[in-house]
N, C-alpha and C positions, 0 to 999 in steps of 0.2 A: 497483527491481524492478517488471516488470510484463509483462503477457501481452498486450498490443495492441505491435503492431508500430509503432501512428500514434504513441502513446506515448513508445514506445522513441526513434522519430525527433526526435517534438519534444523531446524529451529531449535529446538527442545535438544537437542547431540552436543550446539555447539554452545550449550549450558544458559539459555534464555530461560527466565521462570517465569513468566507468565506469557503465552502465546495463545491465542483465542482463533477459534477456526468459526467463519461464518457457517451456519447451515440454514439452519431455515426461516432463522429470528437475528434480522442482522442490525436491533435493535441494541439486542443482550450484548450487542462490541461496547455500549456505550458506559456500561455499567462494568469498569474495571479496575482489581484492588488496586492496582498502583497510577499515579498518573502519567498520562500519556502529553507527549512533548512535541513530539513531532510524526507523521505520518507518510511510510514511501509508499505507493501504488504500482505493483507490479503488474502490468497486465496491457493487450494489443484490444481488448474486444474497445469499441465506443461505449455501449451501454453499461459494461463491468465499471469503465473508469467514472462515467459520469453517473452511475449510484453511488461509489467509493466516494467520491469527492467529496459529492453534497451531505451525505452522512457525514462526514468527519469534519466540514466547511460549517454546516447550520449546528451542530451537536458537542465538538467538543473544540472549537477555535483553536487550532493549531496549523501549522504553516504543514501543506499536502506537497510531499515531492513524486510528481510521473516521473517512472521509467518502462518504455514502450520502444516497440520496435515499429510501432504502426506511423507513418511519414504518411500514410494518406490524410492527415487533417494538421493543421497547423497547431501552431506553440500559441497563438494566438487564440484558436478555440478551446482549447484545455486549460486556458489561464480564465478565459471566461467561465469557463464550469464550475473552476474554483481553486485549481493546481495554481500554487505560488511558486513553484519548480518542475520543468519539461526538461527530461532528456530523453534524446535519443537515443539507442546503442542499438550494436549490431552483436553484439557477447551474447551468448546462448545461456552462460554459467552467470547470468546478471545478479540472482535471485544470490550464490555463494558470496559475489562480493558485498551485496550491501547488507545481508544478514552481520556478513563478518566486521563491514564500516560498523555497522548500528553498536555493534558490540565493543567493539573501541571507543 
């Protein structure tokens, strides 16, 4: 799941079948053919993560892993929102590696 279309692409390149781009009904992530296991949250904004969270926290119970470059807010407040996993990183290319982890 994700709202960059570049995303979705590389997604889809490095041979994922089913990738769901949010746009305007970010309900319709919920309703998907196969099932969904676990959840990474790519993104620095506060409000991006704490929609992301709670949608996939109340909707389909699975463990949410952050990764963010934003150190303005603790590991402590994103576990409260509902991330069961907070990283940090400073890697620009974050978005290549954990597409490629997920795929392994």
């Amino acid at each position: 799941m994700t709202t960059y279309k570049s995303i979705e692409w590389t997604a889809n390149e490095l041979g994922f079948q089913h990738v769901i781009r949010c746009t305007k009904n970010p309900q319709a992530l919920l309703y998907t053919p196969e099932p969904i296991s676990k959840v990474i949250v790519l993104s620095d904004m506060l409000p991006t993560i704490s929609f992301f969270v709670e949608l996939v926290r109340f909707n389909l119970n699975v463990p949410v892993t952050l990764v963010t470059h934003n150190r303005q807010y603790s590991i402590q407040l994103y576990k409260t929102i509902g991330a069961k996993y907070v990283v940090y990183t400073n890697c620009d290319n974050v978005v290549l590696f954990f597409l490629n982890e997920a795929k392994s």
